[in-house]
C-alpha positions as CSV (number, residue, x, y, z in Angstrom):
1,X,-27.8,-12.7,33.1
2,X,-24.9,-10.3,32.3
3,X,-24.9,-6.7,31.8
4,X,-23.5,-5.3,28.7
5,X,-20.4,-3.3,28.3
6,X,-19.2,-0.6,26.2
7,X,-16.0,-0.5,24.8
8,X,-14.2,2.0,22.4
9,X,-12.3,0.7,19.5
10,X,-9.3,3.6,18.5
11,X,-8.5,3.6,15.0
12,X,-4.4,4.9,15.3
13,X,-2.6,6.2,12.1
14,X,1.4,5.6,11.7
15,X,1.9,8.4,13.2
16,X,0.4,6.8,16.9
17,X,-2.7,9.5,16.2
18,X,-5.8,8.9,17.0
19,X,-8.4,9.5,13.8
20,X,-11.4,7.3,14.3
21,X,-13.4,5.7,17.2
22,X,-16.1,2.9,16.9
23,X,-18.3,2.2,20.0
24,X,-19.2,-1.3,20.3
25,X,-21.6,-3.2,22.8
26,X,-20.3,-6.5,24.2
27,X,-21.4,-9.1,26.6
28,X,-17.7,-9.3,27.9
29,X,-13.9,-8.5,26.8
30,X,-13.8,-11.4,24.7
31,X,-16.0,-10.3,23.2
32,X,-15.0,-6.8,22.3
33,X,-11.7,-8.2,21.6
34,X,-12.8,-10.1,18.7
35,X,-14.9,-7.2,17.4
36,X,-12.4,-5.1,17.8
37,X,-9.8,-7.2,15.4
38,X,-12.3,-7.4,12.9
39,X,-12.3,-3.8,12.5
40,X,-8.3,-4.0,11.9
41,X,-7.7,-3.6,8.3
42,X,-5.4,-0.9,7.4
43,X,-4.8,0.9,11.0
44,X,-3.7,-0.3,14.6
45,X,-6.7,-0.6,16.7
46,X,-6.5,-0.2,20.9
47,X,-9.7,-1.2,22.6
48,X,-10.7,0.5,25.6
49,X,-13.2,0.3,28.2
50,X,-13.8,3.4,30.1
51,X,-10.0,4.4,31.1
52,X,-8.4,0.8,31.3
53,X,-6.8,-0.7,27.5
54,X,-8.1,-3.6,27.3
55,X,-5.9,-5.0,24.1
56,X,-3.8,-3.5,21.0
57,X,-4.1,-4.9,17.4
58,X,-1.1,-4.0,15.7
59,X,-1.0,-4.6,11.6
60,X,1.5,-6.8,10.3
61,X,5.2,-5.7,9.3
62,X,4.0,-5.8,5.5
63,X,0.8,-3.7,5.8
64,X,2.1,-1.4,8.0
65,X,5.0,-0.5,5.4
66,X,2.4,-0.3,2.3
């Protein structure tokens, strides 16, 4: 059996700020990166575990102009 991870998902405004942070608990980086798009509605996302990125969800042109 695996151990779990913890990631942190960074919620990043236009302006490449950080202004949020979710924790999530996954089995593995799949994982995490599929949670961690999910979460991507109005803001970039990064996903992070400990000090390595492990992905970047970036919004599409037309959201990210609205």
């Amino acid at each position: 059996m695996g151990s779990i991870k913890h990631y942190r998902a960074f919620q990043i405004d236009p302006d490449g700020h950080v202004f949020g942070c979710i924790n999530l608990v996954c089995d593995d980086d799949e994982q995490a990166k599929r949670e961690a798009a999910a979460l991507m509605r109005v803001h970039r996302i990064e996903l992070w575990r400990l000090d390595q990125r492990i992905a970047q969800f970036d919004l599409p042109r037309e959201a990210a102009r609205q």
